[in-house]
C-alpha positions in Angstrom: 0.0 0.0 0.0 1.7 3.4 -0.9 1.5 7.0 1.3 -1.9 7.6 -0.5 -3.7 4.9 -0.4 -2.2 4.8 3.7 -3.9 8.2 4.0 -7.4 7.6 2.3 -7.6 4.6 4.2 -6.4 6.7 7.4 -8.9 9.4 6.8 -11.8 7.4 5.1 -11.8 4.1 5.6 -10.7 3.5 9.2 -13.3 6.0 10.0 -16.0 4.4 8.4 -15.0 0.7 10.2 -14.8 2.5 13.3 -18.6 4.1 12.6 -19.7 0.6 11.9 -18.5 -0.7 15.2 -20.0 1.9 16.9 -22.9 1.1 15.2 -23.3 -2.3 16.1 -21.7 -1.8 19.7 -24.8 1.1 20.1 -27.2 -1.1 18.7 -26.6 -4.2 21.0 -26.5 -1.4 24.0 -30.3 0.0 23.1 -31.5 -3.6 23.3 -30.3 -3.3 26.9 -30.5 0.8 27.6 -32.6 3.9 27.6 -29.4 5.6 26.4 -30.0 7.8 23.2 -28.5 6.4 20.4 -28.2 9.9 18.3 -26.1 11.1 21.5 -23.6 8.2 20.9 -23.2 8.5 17.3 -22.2 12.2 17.2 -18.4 12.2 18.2 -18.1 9.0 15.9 -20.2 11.3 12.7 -18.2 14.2 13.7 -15.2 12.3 12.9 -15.5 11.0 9.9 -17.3 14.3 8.7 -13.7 16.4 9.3 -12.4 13.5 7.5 -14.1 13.9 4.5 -13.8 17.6 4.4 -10.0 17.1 4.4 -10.5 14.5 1.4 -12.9 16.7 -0.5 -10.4 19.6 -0.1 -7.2 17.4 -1.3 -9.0 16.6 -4.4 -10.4 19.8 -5.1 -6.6 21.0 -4.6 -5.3 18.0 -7.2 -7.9 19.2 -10.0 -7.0 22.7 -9.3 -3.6 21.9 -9.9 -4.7 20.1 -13.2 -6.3 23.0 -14.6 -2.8 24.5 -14.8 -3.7 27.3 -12.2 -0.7 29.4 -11.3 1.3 28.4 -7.9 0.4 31.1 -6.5 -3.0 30.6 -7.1 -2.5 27.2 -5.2 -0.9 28.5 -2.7 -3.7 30.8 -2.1 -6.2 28.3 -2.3 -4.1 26.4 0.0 -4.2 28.9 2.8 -8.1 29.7 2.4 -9.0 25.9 2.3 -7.1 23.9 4.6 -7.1 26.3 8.3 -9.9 24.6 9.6 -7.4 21.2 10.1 -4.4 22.9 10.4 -3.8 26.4 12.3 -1.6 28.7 10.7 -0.9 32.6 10.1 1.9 31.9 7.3 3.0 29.9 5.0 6.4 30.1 3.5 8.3 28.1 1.2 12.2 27.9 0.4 13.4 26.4 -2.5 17.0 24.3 -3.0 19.6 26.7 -5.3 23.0 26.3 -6.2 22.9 22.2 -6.5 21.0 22.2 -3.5 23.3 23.9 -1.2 21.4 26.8 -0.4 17.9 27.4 1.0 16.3 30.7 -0.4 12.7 31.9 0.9 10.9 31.5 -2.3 7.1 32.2 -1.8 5.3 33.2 1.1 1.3 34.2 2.0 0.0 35.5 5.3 -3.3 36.6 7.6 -3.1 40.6 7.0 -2.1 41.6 9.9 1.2 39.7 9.1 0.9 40.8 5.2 4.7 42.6 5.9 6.1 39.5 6.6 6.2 37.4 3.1 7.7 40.3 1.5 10.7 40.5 4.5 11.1 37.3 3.7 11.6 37.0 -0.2 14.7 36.3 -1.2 16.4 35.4 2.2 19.0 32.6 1.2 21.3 30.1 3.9 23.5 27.9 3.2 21.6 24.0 4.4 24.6 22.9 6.3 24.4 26.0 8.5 20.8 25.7 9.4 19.0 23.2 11.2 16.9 22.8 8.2 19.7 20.4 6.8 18.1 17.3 8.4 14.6 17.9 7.2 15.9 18.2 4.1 18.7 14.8 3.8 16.3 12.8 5.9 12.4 14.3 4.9 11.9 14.9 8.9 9.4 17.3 9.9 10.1 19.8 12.8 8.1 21.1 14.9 8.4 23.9 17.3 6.3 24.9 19.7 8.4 28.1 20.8 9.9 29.6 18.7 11.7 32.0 21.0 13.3 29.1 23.3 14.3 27.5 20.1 15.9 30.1 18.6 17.3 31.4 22.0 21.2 30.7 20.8 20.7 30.8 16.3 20.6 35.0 15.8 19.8 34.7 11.6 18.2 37.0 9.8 15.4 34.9 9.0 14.5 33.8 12.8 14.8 37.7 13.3 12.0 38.4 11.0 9.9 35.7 12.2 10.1 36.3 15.5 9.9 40.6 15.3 6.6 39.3 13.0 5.3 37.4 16.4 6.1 34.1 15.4 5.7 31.7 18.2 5.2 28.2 16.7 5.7 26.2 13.5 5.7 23.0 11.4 8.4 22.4 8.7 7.9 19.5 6.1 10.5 18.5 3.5 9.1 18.8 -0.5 10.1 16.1 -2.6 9.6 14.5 -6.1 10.0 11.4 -6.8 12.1 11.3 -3.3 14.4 14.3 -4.4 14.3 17.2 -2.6 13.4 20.6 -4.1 12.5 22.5 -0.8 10.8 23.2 2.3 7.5 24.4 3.2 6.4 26.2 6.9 3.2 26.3 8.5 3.5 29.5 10.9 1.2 30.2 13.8 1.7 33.4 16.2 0.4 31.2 19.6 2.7 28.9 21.1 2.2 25.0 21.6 -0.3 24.4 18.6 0.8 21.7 16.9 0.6 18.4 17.5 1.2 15.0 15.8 -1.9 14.8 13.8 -1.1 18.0 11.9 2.0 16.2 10.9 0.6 13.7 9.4 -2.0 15.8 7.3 0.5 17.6 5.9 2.6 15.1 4.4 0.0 14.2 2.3 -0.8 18.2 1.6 3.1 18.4 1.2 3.3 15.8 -1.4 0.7 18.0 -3.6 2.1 21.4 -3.1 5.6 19.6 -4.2 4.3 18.2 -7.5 2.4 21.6 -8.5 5.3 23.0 -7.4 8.0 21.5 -9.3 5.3 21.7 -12.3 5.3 25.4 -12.2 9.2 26.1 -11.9 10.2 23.5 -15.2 7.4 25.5 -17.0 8.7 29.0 -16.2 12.1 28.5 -15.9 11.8 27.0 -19.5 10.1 30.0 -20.9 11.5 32.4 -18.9 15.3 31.2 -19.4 14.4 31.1 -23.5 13.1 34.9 -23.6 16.0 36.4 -21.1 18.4 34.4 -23.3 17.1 36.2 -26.2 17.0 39.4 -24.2 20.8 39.1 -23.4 21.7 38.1 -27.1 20.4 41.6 -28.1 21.9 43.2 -24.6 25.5 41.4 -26.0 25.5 43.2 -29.6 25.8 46.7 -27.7 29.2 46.0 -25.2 28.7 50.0 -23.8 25.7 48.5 -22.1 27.7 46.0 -20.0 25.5 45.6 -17.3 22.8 47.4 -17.8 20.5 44.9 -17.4 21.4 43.1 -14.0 21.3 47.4 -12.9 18.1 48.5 -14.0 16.7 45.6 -12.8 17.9 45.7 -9.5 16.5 49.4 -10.0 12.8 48.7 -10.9 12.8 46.1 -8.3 13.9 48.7 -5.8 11.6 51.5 -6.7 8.8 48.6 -6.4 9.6 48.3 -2.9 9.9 51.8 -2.2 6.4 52.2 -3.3 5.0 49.1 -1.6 6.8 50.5 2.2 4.9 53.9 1.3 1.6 51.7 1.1 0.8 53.4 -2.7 -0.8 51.1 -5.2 -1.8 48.8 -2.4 -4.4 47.2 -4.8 -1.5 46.3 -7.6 2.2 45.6 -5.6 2.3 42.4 -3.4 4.8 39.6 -3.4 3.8 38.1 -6.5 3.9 41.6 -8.2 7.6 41.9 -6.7 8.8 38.7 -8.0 7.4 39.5 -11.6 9.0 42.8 -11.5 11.9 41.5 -11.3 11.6 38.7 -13.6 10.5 40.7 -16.8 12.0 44.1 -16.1 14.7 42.3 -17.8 13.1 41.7 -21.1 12.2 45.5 -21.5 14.4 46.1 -24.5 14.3 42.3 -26.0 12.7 43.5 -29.0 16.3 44.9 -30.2 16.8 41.8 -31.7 15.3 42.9 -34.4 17.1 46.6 -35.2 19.6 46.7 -37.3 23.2 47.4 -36.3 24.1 49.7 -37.9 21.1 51.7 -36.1 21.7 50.1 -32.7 25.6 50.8 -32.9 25.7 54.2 -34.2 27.6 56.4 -32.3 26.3 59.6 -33.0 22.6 61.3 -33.2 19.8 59.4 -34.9 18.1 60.7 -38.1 14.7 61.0 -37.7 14.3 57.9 -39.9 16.5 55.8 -37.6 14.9 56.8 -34.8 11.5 55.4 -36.2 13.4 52.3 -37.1 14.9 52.2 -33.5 11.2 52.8 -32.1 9.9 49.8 -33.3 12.0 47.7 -31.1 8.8 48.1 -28.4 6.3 46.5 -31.2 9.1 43.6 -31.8 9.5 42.7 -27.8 5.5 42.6 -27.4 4.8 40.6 -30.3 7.7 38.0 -29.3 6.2 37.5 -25.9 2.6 37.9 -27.0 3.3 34.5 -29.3 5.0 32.9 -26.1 2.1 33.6 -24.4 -0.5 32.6 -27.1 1.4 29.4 -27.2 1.5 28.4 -23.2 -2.1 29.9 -23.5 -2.9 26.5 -25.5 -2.0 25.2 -21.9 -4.6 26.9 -20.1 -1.5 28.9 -18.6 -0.7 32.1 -18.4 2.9 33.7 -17.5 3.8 37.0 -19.6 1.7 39.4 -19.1 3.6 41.7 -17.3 6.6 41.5 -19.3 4.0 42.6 -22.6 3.2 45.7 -20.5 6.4 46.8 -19.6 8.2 45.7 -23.3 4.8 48.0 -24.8 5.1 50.4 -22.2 8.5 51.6 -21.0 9.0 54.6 -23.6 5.4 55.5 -23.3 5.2 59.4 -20.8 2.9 60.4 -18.3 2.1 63.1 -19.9 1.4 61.3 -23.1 4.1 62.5 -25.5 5.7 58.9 -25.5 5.4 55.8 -27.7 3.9 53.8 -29.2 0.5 54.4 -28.2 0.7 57.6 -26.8 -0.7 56.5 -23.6 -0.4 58.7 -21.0 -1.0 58.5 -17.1 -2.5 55.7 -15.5 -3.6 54.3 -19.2 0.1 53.2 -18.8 0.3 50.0 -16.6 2.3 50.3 -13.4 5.2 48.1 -14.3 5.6 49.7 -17.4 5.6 52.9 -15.0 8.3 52.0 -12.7 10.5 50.2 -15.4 10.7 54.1 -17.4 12.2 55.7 -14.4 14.7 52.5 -13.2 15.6 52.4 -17.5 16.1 56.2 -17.8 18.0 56.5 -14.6 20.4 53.7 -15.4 21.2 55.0 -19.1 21.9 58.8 -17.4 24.5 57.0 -15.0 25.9 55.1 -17.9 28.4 55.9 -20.8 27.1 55.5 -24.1 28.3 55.9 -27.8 26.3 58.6 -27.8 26.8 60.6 -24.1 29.0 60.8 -20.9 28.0 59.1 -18.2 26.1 61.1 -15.9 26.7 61.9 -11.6 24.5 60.8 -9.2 23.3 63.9 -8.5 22.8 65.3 -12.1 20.5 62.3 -13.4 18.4 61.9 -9.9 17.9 65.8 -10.8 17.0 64.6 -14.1 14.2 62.7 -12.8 12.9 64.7 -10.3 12.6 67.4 -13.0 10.3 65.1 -15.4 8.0 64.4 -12.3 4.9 64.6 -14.1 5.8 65.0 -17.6 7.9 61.9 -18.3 7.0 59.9 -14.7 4.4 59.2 -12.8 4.0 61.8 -9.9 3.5 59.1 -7.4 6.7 57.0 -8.2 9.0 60.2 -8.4 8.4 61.4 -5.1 8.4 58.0 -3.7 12.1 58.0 -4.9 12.8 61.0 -3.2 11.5 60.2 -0.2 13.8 57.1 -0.5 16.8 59.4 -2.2 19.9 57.6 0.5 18.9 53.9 -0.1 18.3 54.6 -3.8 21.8 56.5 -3.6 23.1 53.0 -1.5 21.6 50.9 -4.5 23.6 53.0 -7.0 26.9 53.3 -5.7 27.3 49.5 -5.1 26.8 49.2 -8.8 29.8 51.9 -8.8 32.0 49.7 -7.5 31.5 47.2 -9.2 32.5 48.8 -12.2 35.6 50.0 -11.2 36.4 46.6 -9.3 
């Protein structure tokens, strides 16, 4: 008998056999008794009725995860579904990197009033053999901890920081695996102490083992697509060398500004987590359509004619209509993954004001990402040399910026910047040294 078939008959059938004992047990002790034998039956019906609940709500999960819904979808439906069995106020999971040496906080959802804490989380990488994870991971041991603060009394990281300045008091941690290979952990957080017991354990092996397969499902179908597009994006990146890094910068820019705007709680509808992690995904691919200019256009060292500068324009209609057939094909899947990346490849050169391209769109007409990606791209080329121009100070392009507050960039975003002017500075000159490393 496998683990699923173990659990079904756990959580179905045992509970059944154990109704029909009671059954018969109850009906022999009428003959004898005045006892009620609706009274008797409840605990027993009560039973098996959570039981089935948990069953319905692992195969509603399995066809959700059929229907090629996003894992972030399922991690949502996840959290909403399954709190009546196990208590929780996050869920995080870290993924294996770097040939499974490191653990890096991957995805993460939480009640609101701990809605901060996913985002502190992102991106937080330890090296396994450092941790106490290491076992859960070799060995697929869960871990529970029913204070967190006792437990973490002599291990000061980063990550027990955050957890514990969240209010953190208790959790569960259960290996994920495919086909017994590890590809991460997942945590089921609670903020009261001494909550979880053995039962929860055993429940979420057999949740574990379906988060793992959507999981692993997801990642080998965006890290496909996504590693084929920003392959292409660096191919056209590699034809212009004065752009070196440009990039990995601008990136690491719109990412930035993303967060400076999600800490100033603007656009609280739009930027979460998932909204982060895209961000930074396709910011990338803003420029992929320069594939398709020529060199001699893309290369030329002085001004533009007003020809070539049409020609260079048309970059923005090249990018969106390669990722618009990526996603038509993966659409044939029922899936969905570019959006974003259409909106800020359409988007980037487009000005609040209007006076941009292609469309001409102008304030919030322009999406968001595309919105945030203008300033991080602008900024970026001012600080760097090009055939064409010096590079730019600090000072003299974050003046630049400031002064198109309105006409070239959103309002919002600009002064959001400003307010933020020493860690974007931070952010800047680490790339500074870089270069002259």
């Amino acid at each position: 008998m496998n683990k699923t078939e173990n659990r079904l008959h756990k959580y179905i059938t045992e509970p059944i056999n154990h109704l029909i004992s009671n059954v018969i047990s109850i009906e022999k002790l009428s003959n004898d008794s005045s006892l009620s034998v609706k009274k008797e039956l409840k605990p027993v019906i009560k039973e098996l009725e959570a039981n089935i609940s948990k069953f319905d709500k692992l195969v509603e999960l399995i066809e959700n995860m059929n229907r090629k819904i996003s894992f972030d979808g399922i991690l949502g439906y996840i959290y909403k579904n399954f709190s009546e069995f196990i208590p929780y106020s996050h869920i995080g999971i870290a993924l294996l990197k770097d040939e499974g040496k490191v653990l890096e906080a991957s995805y993460g959802i939480s009640a609101p009033f701990l809605s901060e804490l996913p985002k502190r989380m992102m991106g937080i990488k330890a090296e396994i053999s450092s941790t106490s994870l290491e076992n859960i991971v070799k060995n697929g041991t869960p871990r529970v901890i029913n204070d967190l603060k006792i437990y973490t009394k002599n291990k000061d990281t980063e990550y027990n920081r955050i957890l514990l300045e969240a209010g953190i008091k208790s959790s569960i941690t259960l290996p994920l695996k495919i086909n017994d290979r590890p590809i991460g952990i997942i945590f089921f957080s609670s903020t009261e102490k001494n909550i979880y017991k053995d039962e929860h354990i055993e429940f979420l092996e057999t949740l574990s083992s379906s988060i793992a397969i959507s999981l692993n499902k997801n990642i080998f179908i965006d890290e496909m697509l996504y590693s084929t597009l920003l392959a292409l994006t660096k191919m056209a990146e590699a034809r212009d060398e004065d752009t070196g890094d440009h990039l990995d910068r601008m990136t690491a820019y719109s990412l930035k500004i993303s967060e400076f705007l999600m800490d100033d709680k603007l656009f609280e509808n739009v930027i979460d987590v998932s909204f982060l992690k895209n961000i930074e995904r396709f910011s990338p691919m803003h420029d992929i359509g320069k594939v398709g200019v020529k060199d001699g256009i893309l290369l030329k060292p002085g001004k533009l004619t007003a020809e070539e500068y049409d020609e260079m324009k048309k970059h923005v209609n090249y990018g969106a209509e390669v990722l618009r057939s990526a996603e038509s094909n993966i659409a044939k899947l029922s899936y969905s993954m570019f959006q974003m990346g259409i909106e800020i490849v359409e988007g980037h050169h487009e000005k609040w004001n209007g006076t941009g391209y292609p469309g001409k769109k102008f304030g919030s007409h322009i999406p968001l990402s595309a919105r945030i990606v203008a300033v991080a791209d602008v900024f970026d080329a001012l600080t760097s040399k090009r055939p064409y121009k010096k590079q730019f100070s600090f000072d003299d392009s974050f003046s630049y910026i400031v002064g198109e507050r309105g006409s070239h960039f959103d309002p919002d975003i600009v002064d959001s910047v400003i307010r933020h002017k020493d860690e974007f500075f931070n952010l800047y000159k680490s790339f500074q040294s870089n270069r002259q490393a």
